[in-house]
VORO-270455 format. One line per field, with one value per residue (C-alpha): residue number from 1; residue in three letters; z, x negated, y negated. Coordinates in steps of 0.2 Angstrom, whole numbers, plus 5000, padded with zeros to 4 digits. Each point is the difference from the previous one (the first is absolute). Example, Ala and Ser with C-alpha at 12.3 -4.5 7.8 and 13.67 -1.06 7.14 Angstrom:
// VORO-270455
num	c(1 2) $
residuo	c(ala ser) $
pz	c(5039 4997) $
px	c(4938 4994) $
py	c(5022 4983) $
// end
This chain:
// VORO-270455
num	c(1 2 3 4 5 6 7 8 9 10 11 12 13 14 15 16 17 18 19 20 21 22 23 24 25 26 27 28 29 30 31 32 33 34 35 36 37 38 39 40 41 42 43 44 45 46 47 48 49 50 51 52 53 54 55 56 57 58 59 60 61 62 63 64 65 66 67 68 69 70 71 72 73 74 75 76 77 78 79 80 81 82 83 84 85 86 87 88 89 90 91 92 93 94 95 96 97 98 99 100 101 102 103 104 105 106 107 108 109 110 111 112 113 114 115 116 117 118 119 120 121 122 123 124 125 126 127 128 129 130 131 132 133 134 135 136 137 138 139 140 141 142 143 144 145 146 147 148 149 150 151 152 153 154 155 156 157 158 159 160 161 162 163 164 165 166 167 168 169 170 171 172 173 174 175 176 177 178 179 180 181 182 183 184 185 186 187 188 189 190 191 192 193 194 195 196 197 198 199 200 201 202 203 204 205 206 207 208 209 210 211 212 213 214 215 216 217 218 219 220 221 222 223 224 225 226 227 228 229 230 231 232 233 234 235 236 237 238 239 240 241 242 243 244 245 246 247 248 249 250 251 252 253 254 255 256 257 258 259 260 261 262 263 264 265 266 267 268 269 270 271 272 273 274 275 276 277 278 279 280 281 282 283 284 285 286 287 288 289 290 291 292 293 294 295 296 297 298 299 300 301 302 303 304) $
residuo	c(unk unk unk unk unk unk unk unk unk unk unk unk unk unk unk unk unk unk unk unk unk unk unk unk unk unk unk unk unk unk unk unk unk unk unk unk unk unk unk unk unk unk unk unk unk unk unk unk unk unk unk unk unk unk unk unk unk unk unk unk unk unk unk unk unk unk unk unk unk unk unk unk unk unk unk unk unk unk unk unk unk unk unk unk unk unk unk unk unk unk unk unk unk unk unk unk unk unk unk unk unk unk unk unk unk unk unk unk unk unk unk unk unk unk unk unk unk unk unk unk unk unk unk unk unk unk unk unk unk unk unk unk unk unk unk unk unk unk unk unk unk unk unk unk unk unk unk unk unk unk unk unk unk unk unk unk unk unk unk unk unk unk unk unk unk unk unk unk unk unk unk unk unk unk unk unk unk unk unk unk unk unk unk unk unk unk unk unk unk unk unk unk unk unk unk unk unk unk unk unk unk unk unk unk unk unk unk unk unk unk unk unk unk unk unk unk unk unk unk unk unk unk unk unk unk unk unk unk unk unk unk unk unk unk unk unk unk unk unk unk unk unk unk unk unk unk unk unk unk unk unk unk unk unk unk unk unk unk unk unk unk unk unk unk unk unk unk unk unk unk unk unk unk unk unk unk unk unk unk unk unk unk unk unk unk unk unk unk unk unk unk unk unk unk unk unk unk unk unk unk unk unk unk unk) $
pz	c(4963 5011 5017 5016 5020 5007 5019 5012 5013 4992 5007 4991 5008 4989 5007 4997 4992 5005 4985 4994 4987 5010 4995 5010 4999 5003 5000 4995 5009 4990 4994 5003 4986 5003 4987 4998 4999 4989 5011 5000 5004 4990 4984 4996 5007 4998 5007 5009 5005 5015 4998 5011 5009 4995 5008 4997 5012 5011 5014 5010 4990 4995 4980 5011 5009 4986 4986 5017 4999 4982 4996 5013 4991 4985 5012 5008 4981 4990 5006 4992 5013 4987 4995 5007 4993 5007 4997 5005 5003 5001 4998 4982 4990 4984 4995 5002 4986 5008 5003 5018 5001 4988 5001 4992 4998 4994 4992 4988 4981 4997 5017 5014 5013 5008 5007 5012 5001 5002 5005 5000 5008 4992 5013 4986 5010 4984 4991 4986 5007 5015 5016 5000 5020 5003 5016 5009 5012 5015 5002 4980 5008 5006 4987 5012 4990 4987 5002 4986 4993 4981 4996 4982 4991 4987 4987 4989 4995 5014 5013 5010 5005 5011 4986 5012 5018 5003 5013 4999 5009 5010 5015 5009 4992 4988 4993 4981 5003 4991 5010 5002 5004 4984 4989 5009 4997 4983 4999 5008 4989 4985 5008 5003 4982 4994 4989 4980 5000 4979 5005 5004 4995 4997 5007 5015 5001 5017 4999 5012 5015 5003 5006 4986 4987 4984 5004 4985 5008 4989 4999 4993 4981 5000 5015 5009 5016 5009 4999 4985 5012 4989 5011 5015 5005 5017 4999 5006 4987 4987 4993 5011 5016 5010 5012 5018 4994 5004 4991 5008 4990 4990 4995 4982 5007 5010 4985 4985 5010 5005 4983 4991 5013 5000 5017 5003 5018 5006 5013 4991 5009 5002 4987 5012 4993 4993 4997 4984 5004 4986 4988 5005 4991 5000 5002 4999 4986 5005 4984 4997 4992 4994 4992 4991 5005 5003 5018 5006 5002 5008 5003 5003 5009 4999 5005 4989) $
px	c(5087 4989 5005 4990 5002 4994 4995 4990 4986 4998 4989 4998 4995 4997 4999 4986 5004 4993 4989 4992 4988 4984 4990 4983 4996 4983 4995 4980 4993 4990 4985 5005 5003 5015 5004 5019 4996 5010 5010 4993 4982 4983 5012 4995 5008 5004 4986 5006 4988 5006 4999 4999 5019 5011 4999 5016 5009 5017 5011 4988 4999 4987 4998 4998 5017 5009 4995 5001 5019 5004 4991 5014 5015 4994 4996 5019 5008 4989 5001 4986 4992 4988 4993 4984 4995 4985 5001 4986 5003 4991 4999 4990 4998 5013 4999 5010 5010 5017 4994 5008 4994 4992 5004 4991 5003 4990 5011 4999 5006 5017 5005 5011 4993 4984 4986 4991 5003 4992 5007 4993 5011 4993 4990 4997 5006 5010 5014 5000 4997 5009 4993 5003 5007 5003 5014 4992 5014 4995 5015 5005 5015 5010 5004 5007 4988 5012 5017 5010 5001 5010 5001 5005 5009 5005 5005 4988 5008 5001 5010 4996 4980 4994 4988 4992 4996 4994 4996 5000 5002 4985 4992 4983 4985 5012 5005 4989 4991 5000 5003 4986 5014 5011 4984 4993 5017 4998 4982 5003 5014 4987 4989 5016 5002 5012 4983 4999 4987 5004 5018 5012 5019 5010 5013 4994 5016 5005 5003 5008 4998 4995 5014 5007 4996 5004 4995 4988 4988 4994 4980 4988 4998 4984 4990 5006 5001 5012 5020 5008 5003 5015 5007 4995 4993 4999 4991 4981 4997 5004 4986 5004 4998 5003 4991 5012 5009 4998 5006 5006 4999 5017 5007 4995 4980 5002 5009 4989 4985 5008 5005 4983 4990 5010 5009 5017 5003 4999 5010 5012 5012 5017 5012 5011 5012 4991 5003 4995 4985 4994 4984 4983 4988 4984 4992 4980 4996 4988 4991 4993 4985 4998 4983 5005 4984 5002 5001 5001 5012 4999 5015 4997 5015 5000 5009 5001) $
py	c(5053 4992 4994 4991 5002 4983 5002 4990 5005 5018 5013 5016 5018 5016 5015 5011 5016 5017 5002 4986 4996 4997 4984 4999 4981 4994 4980 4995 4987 4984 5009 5018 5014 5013 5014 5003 5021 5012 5012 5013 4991 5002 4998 4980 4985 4982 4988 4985 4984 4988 4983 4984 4998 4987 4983 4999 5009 4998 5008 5009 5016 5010 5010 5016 5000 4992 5013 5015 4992 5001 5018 5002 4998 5009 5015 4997 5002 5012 5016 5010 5011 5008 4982 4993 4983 4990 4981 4987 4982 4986 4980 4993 4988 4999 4984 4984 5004 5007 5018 5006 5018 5012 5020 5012 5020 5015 5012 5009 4997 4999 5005 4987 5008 4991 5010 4986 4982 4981 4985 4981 4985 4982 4993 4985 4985 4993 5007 4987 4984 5003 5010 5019 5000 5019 5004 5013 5005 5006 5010 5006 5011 4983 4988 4985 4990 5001 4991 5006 5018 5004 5019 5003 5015 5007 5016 5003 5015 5011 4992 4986 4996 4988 4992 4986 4994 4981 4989 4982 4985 5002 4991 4997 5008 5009 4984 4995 5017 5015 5016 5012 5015 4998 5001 5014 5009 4996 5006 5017 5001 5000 5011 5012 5003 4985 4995 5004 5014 5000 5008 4987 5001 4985 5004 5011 5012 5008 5019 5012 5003 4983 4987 4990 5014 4992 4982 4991 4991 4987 4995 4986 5005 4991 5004 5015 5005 4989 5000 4985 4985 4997 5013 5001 4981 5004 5018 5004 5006 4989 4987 4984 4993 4983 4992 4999 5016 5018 5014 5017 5020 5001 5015 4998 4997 5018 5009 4992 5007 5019 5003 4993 5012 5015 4996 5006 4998 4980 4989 4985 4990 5001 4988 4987 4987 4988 4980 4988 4988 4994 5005 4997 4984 4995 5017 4999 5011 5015 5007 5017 5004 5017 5007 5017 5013 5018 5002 4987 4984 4984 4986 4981 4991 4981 4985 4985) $
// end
């Protein structure tokens, strides 16, 4: 069954829990080199280059603060005190062809869980042939930019999840834009462990003691590593995005992630009494690309 709370002027606070996943983020500057170590160091690493900013940004944020604010909420919902990931970021050149952000992970064969991570955000001024604007909020913990917010849920098996979060109608520097925050939650999210490392079950299936134990969550056959938009259009970690919209972690993002790494302690929300809105259209599709080598995996994102 799925169902849909409608609410205007949303603004979402998690708390943090007591122990949390650690993620130490690091941005590269244009022309810099950052390694993205292995925990514990001198045991290899991911090497990231940083490219020339985009000129294309809006809303008087900073990458810095708006990655800082989305390693947040994964810190504030994965509680995996014995887990230490570092993850570099940095802006470079994809391409105008519709790529958004590209993740990659060292891990090793046949395990979900990531030992280091890199991030790139497009800072190619075209997505197509239209410009690729980027919202840089400078305040990612307020979502007054975005006038209109749809929470969808649904039983899947285990009771009733909320399966996505999304933000629309938006104004100023958010309008025609994509948001920097919801494709760095999406990113993390990779480097976290929802990423096909050469183990990647369709469906992901919830197990004890996590929440909603029994729940079959549904993944892209095809290119692993993201949710089935087919059931959860308005999750972070599903394989579309709009421009004006922002997307916010669902219960089915959190729990794919926990029970792919190992986690059994995380922080979902609380079910209320929903209301029908109608289904999403015109999502821009986001396609993954996936190259299948031992110990290492790398994830494209795109916008068409």
């Amino acid at each position: 069954m799925r169902s849909c709370i409608a609410a205007v002027g949303l603004v979402i606070a998690l708390p943090a829990p007591a122990s949390a996943v650690t993620i130490n983020s690091f941005f590269v500057p244009e022309g810099a080199f950052g390694l993205a170590s292995v925990q514990p160091p001198d045991t290899g690493g991911l090497l990231i280059g940083g490219g020339a900013p985009s000129s294309l940004q809006f809303g008087g944020g900073n990458i810095e603060d708006v990655f800082a604010a989305a390693v947040d909420v994964w810190e504030s919902v994965i509680n995996d005190p014995g887990r230490v990931i570092n993850v570099g970021f940095a802006w470079g050149d994809l391409g105008p062809g519709g790529t958004l952000g590209l993740a990659s992970v060292l891990s090793p064969t046949g395990s979900n869980t990531p030992l280091a991570g890199v991030v790139t955000f497009n800072n190619n001024p075209l997505v197509g042939t239209q410009p690729l604007n980027w919202f840089l909020d400078d305040d990612p913990t307020d979502n007054s930019e975005y006038a209109t917010s749809v929470t969808i849920t649904d039983d899947f098996g285990g009771g009733e999840l909320v399966s996505g979060r999304r933000l629309t109608d938006a104004i100023g520097d958010a309008a025609g834009s994509f948001d920097l925050f919801t494709v760095a939650l999406h990113e993390i999210g990779h480097t976290l462990g929802l990423i096909d490392a050469g183990v990647f079950p369709d469906p992901i299936t919830i197990e004890s003691p996590l929440p909603f134990a029994g729940s079959q969550l549904r993944t892209t056959p095809d290119n692993g590593g993201h949710l089935l938009p087919a059931d959860f259009p308005f999750a972070v970690m599903q394989t579309t995005i709009n421009r004006s919209e922002r997307r916010l972690l669902s219960d089915a993002d959190i729990l794919a992630t926990a029970q792919l790494t190992g986690v059994t302690d995380v922080v979902v929300s609380s079910t209320a009494e929903p209301t029908p809105v109608p289904e999403p259209s015109g999502l821009t599709l986001l396609v993954v690309a996936g190259v299948a080598v031992p110990f290492a995996r790398r994830r494209t994102d795109r916008a068409a």
